[in-house]
TISE-997246 format. One record per residue (C-alpha): x, y, z. Coordinates in steps of 0.2 Angstrom, whole numbers. Layout:
! residues N
MARTI      X      Y      Z
MARTI      X      Y      Z
...
! end
This chain:
! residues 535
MARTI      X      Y      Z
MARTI    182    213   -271
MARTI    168    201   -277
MARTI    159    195   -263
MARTI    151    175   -266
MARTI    136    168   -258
MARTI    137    152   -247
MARTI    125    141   -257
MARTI    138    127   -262
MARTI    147    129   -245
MARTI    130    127   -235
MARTI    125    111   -245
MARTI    145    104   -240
MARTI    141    112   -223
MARTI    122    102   -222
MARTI    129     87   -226
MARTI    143     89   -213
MARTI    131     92   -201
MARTI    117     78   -204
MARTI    123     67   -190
MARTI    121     73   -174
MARTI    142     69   -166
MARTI    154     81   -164
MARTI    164     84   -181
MARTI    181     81   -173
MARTI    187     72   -158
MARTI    180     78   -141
MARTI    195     84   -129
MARTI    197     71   -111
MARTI    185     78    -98
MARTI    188     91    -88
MARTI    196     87    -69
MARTI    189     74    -59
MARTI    194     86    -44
MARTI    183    101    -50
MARTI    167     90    -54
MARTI    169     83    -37
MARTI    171     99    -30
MARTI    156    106    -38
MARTI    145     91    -33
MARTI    150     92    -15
MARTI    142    108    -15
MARTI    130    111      1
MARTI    114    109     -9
MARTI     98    118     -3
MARTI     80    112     -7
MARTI     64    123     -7
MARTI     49    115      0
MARTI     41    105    -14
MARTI     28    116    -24
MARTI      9    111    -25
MARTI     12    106    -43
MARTI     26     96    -39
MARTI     14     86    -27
MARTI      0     85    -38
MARTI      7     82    -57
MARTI     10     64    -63
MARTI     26     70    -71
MARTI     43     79    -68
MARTI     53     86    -83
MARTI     73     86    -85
MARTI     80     93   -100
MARTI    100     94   -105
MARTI    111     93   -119
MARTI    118    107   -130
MARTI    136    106   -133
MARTI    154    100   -126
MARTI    159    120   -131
MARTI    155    131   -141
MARTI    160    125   -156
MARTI    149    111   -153
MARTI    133    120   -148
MARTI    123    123   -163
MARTI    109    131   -163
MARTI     96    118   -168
MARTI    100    111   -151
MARTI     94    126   -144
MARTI     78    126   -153
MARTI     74    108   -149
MARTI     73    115   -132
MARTI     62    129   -137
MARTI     51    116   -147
MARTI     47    107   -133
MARTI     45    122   -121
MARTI     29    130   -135
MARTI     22    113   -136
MARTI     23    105   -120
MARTI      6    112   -114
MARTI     -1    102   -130
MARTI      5     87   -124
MARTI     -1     89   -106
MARTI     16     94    -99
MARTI     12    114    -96
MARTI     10    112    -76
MARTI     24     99    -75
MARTI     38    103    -65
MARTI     52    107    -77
MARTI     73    110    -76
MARTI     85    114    -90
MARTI    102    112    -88
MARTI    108    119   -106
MARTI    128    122   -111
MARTI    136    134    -99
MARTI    118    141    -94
MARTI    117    157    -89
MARTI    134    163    -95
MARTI    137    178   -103
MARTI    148    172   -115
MARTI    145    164   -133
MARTI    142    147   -132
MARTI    130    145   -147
MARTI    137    143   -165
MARTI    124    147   -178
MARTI    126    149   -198
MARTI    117    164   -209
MARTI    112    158   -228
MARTI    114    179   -230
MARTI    131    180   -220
MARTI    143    181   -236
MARTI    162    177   -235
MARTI    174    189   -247
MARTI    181    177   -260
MARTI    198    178   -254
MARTI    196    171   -239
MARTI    187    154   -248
MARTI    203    153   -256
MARTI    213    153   -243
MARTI    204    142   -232
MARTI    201    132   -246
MARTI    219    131   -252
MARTI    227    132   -236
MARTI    219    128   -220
MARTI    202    126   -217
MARTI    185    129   -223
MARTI    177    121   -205
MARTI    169    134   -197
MARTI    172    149   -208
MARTI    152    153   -212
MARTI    148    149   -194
MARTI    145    162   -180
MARTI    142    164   -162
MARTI    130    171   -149
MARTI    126    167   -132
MARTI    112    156   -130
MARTI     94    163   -127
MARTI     87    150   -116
MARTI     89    157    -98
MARTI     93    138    -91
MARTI     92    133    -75
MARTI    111    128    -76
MARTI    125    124    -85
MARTI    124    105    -94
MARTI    137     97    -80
MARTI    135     79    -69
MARTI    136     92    -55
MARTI    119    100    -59
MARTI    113     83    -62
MARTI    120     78    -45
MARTI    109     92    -38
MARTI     92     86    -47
MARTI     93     69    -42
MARTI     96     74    -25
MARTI     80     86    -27
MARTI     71     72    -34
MARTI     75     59    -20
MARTI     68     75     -8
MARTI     54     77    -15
MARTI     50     59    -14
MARTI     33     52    -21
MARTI     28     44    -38
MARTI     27     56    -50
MARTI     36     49    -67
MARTI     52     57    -74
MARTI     54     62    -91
MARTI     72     65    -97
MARTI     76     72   -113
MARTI     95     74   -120
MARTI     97     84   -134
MARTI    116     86   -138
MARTI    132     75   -144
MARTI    135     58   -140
MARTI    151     47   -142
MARTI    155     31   -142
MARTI    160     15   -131
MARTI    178      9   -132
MARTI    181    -10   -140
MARTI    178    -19   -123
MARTI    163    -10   -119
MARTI    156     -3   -136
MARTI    139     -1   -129
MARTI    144      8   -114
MARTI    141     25   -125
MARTI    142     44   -118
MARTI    132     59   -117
MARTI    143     75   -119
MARTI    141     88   -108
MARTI    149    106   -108
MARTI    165    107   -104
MARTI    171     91   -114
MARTI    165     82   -100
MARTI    158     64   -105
MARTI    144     54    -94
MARTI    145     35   -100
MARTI    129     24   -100
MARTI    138     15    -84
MARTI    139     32    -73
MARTI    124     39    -76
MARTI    115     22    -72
MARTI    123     23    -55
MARTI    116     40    -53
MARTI     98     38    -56
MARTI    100     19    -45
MARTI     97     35    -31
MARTI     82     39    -37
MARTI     67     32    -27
MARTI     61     17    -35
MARTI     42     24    -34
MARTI     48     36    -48
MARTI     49     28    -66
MARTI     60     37    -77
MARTI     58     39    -97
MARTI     71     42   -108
MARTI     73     53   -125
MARTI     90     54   -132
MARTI     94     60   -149
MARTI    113     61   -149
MARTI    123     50   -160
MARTI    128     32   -151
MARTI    111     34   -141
MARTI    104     16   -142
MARTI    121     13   -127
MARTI    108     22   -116
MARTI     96      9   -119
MARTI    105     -2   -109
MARTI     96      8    -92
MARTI     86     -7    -89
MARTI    100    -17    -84
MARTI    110    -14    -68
MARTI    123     -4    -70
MARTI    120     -2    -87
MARTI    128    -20    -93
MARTI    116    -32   -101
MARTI    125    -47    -92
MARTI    120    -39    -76
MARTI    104    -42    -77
MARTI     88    -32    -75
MARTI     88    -17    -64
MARTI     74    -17    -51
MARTI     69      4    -56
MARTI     55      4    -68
MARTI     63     13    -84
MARTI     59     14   -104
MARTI     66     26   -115
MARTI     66     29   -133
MARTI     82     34   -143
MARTI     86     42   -160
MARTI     99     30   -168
MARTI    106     12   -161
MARTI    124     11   -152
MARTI    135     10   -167
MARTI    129     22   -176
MARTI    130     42   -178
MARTI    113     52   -178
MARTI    105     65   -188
MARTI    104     82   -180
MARTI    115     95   -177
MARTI    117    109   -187
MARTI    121    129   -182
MARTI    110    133   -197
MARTI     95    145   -192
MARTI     81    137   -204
MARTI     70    128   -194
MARTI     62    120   -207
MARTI     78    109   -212
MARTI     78    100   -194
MARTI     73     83   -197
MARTI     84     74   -182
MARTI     73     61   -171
MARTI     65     72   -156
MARTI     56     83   -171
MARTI     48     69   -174
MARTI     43     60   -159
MARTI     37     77   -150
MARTI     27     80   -167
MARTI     20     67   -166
MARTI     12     68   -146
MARTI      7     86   -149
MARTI      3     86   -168
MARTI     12    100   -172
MARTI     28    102   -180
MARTI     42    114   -176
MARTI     38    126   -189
MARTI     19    126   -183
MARTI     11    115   -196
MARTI     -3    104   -188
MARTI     -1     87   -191
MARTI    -11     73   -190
MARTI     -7     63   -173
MARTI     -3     45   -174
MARTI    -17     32   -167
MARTI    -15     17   -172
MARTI    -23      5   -162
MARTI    -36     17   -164
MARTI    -41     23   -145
MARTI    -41     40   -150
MARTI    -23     44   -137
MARTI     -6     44   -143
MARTI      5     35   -133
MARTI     24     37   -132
MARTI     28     20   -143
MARTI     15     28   -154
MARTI     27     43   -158
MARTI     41     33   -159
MARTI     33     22   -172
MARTI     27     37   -182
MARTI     47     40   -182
MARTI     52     28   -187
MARTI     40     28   -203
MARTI     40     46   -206
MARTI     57     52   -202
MARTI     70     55   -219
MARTI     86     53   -208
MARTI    102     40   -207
MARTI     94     37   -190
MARTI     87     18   -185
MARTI     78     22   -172
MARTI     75     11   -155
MARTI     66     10   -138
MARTI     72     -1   -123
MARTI     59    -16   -126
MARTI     71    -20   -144
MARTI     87    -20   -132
MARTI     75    -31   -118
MARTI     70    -44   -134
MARTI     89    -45   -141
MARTI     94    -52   -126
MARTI     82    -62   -118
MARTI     75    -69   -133
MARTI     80    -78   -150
MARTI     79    -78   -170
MARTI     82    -95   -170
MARTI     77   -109   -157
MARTI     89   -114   -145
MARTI    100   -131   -146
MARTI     95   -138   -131
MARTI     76   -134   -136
MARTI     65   -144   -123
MARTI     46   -148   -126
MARTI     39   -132   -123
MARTI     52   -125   -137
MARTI     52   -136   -150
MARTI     58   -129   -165
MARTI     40   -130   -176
MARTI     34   -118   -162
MARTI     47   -105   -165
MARTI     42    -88   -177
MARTI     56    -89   -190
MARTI     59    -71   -200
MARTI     58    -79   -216
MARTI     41    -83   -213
MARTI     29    -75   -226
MARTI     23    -56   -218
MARTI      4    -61   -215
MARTI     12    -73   -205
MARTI     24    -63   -195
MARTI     12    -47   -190
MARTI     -3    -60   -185
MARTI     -5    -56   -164
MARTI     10    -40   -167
MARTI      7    -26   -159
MARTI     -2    -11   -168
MARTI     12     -1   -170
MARTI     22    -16   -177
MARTI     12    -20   -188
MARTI     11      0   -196
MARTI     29     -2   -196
MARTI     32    -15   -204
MARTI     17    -14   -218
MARTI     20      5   -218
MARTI     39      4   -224
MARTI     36    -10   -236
MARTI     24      3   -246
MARTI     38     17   -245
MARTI     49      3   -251
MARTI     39     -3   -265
MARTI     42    -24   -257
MARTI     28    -35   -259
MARTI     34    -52   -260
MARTI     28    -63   -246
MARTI     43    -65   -238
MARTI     48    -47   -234
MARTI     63    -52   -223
MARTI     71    -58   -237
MARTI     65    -48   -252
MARTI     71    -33   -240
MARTI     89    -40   -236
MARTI     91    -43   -255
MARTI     86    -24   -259
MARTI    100    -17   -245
MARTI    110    -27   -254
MARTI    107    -18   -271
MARTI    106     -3   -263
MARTI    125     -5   -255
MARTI    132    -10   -273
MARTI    124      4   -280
MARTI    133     15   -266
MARTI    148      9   -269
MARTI    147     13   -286
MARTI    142     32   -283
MARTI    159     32   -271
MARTI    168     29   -283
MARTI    165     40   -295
MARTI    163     54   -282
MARTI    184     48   -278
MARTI    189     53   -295
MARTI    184     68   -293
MARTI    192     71   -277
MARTI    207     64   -283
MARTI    208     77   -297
MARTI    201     91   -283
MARTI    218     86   -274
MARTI    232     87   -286
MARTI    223    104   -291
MARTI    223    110   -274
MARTI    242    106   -271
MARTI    246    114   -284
MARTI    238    129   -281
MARTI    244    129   -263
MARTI    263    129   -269
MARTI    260    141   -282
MARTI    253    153   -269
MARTI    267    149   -255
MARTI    279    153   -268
MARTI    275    171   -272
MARTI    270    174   -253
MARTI    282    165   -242
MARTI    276    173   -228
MARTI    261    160   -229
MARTI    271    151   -216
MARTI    264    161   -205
MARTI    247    166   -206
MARTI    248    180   -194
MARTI    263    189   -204
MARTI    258    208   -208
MARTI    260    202   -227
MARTI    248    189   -225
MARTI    235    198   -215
MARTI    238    212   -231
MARTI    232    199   -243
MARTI    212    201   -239
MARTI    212    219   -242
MARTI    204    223   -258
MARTI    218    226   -269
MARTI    229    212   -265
MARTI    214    201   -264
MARTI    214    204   -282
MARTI    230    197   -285
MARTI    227    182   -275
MARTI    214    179   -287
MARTI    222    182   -302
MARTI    235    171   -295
MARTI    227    155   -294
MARTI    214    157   -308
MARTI    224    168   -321
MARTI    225    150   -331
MARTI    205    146   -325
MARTI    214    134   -314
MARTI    202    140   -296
MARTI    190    139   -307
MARTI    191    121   -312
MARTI    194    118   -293
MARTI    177    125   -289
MARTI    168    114   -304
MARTI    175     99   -296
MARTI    170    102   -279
MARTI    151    106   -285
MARTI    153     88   -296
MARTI    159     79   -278
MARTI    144     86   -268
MARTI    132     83   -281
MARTI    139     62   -280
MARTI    140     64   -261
MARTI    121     70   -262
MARTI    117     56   -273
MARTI    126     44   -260
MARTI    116     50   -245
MARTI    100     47   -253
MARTI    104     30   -255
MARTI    111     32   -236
MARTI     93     35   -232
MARTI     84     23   -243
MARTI     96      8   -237
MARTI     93     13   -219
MARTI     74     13   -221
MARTI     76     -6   -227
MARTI     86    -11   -211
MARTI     72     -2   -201
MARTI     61    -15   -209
MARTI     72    -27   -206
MARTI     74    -22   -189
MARTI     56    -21   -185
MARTI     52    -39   -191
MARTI     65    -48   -182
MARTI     58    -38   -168
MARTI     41    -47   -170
MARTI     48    -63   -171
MARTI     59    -61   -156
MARTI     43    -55   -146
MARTI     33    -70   -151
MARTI     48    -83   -147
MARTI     52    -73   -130
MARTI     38    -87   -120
MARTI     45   -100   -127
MARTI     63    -97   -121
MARTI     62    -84   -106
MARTI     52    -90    -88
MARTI     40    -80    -82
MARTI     45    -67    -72
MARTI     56    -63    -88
MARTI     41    -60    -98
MARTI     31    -51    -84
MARTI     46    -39    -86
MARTI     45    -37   -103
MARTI     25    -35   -102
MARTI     31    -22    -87
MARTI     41    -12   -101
MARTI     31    -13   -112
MARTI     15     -4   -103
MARTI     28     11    -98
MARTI     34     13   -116
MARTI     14     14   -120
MARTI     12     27   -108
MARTI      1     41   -114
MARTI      5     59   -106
MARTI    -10     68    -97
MARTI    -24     78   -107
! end
């Protein structure tokens, strides 16, 4: 029997994989009694080390998957990434945990995919025809990463209560790298973490959890899963933006907004195809990509230091993903400030005073921030825009962009729609010369993938060139489904722009609406976000 390489199924299989969510729905967590139970654990504390003591910062890093089927490998390597380049960045003598899947378990809890691994024919054709193709290039192993435990609320239980031990005012950086779900209608930006086990920690619990750490100790946040900008919402008490601001100095820096999935996961074991945020943002404080190219770090307000809104700028401009990415201060503008000026504008806000977005661009970046203001020109370039008003020369390009999308479904539906009659007919003209197919674990089914039968399988649903049709049309949809992500990408660099100038204004306007003390806050934010790690 004819063996076939995975070429068409791996470009089906990338694109499957470009967003960083699980592919199907994620199982209720596991029993509140048995987290409870873990987390009551007597837990015991070493003395702190000297290097706890001595260096600014403290490192947690979790993620991986909700189970196996979930845990793809590039999550795995996103560890490993930052473990080979954290001494670049000034992190090597930083205290550092992992909490990483089902940590030191034996079993195999990390799915990974093989361009080389080759799947017999016959058993496309059956998937194809008559179950599944999800999963069936994919395989397993356990992980390699010799955590510290298991990705579980228990194990972070246990490292906040080390970190309230320890005490002091060290700075802790967290960094999720795993699935992310999201918030239900009445709370849609309550969004969750997945940890292993199915088990879910929403934006509201975890707040609560880190509300024990000592207020000396700021915390920074990384999260690339899909839904990440929920977590965002840290700065407020008890995550809810109508609860005002907490008193724990916090920033953080996320891979996509709340409503949206995020690029990332994929069990395929090319590094070079990994494109989701964190690649980016610890690129671009090391400069050095994952595949050990040197890259030129980003500087630009031109002190010669990277900070961390630096890297998150140099993302957002370099990164080719369905991602918009966001840091806390964009939350902090969207609801303490205003696009438009108030109704009740008094003297110090009359509306002449206000920053509008449909003012022209020399205009808008005038007293931005530098990494604004590389945004925002730095985008329009990609983007070929030049009119004046870019605001609006931008929002009429996303609209073009949309029809044209539209236009590209549409004709990949034909061709699906054709796909589908083919493939019902195929399936009934199989089940009819092997009723046994009911059952796929029938000694007569299980028969079919040996090499002779196999044969006749094949002859059976291509004797009239009929599989082979089926297979031209699938290549025809992927090639419109590629098309359609590219203009994905192009559209979602526009409402980065857009996004990005409507932060401007909102910045400028904040004074003018906010007292004080707000903007002290938001100046306090800001300075963390603009943190730059130790030499």
């Amino acid at each position: 029997m004819k063996t076939i390489t995975l070429g068409l199924f791996l470009l089906f299989t990338l694109f499957a994989r470009a967003w960083g969510c699980p592919p199907t729905k994620v199982p209720e967590a596991a029993p509140e009694a048995q987290a409870k139970e873990d987390a009551n654990k007597e837990i015991t504390h070493s003395a702190p080390s000297p290097i706890e003591k001595k260096h600014p910062f403290s490192l947690l890093v979790f993620g991986g998957g909700y189970s196996p089927s979930g845990n793809q490998v590039s999550l795995e390597s996103n560890v490993k990434y930052l473990r080979r380049i954290r001494s670049a960045m000034g992190l090597g003598e930083a205290e550092m945990k992992t909490f990483f899947a089902d940590g030191m378990d034996k079993g195999r809890d990390l799915q990974f995919f093989d361009p080389s691994f080759r799947i017999p024919e016959v058993n496309q054709i059956m998937a194809e025809l008559l179950g599944s193709t999800r999963g069936i290039a994919n395989q397993y192993r356990t992980n390699k990463l010799a955590p510290d435990d298991k990705s579980s609320i228990a194990a972070i239980d246990k490292w906040i209560a080390s970190r309230k031990r320890i005490g002091g005012d060290q700075t802790n950086l967290v960094y999720f790298t795993g699935h992310g779900g999201k918030g239900d209608k009445k709370t849609p930006q309550n969004t969750s973490a997945y940890l292993w086990d199915n088990a879910r920690l929403k934006v509201s619990d975890f707040v609560k959890k880190i509300d024990q750490l000592p207020k000396e100790q700021a915390c920074v946040f990384v999260m690339v899963q899909c839904y990440s900008g929920g977590f965002a919402n840290v700065i407020f008490k008890e995550g809810d933006p109508k609860k005002g601001l907490s008193d724990h100095p916090r920033a953080g820096f996320f891979a996509t907004v709340h409503d949206r999935v995020a690029a990332g996961c994929t069990p395929d074991i090319r590094e070079k195809n990994y494109k989701e945020y964190s690649t980016r943002f610890w690129e671009g404080l090391c400069g050095e990509s994952r595949i050990g190219k040197k890259v030129k770090k980003p500087d630009f307000d031109k002190d010669g230091k990277t900070s961390l809104a630096e890297a998150h700028a140099y993302v957002v401009l370099r990164s080719d993903t369905i991602d918009i990415p966001i840091k806390t201060s964009d939350v902090f503008l969207r609801k303490f400030s205003s696009l438009t000026p108030p109704r009740d504008a008094k003297e110090k806000t009359e509306p002449e005073s206000f920053c509008l977005v449909g003012e022209e661009l020399k205009e808008l970046v005038k007293g931005a921030s530098r990494e604004s203001k590389a945004v925002a020109n730095g985008l329009s370039r990609k983007l070929s825009l030049n009119q004046p008003k870019r605001h609006e020369e931008a929002k009429k390009l996303l609209e073009t962009l949309k029809k044209k999308r539209a236009s590209i479904v549409a004709e990949k539906k034909k061709h699906d729609e054709e796909r589908g009659k083919l493939k019902r007919s195929l399936a009934a003209r199989l089940r009819k010369k092997w009723p046994e197919l009911k059952n796929f674990h029938h000694p007569t089914v299980i028969s079919l993938y040996r090499k002779a039968n196999a044969d006749e399988v094949k002859q059976t649903v291509d004797g009239d060139g009929s599989w082979k049709r089926y297979q031209e049309l699938t290549k025809k949809s992927r090639e419109k489904e590629k098309e359609r992500f590219a203009i994905e990408k192009k559209e979602v660099l526009v409402m980065r722009l857009m996004r990005e100038l409507e932060t401007i204004v909102l910045e400028k306007n904040l004074p003018l609406i906010a007292d004080q003390e707000t903007v002290k806050r938001f100046e306090t934010l800001t300075k963390l976000e603009q943190l730059i790690l130790p030499d």
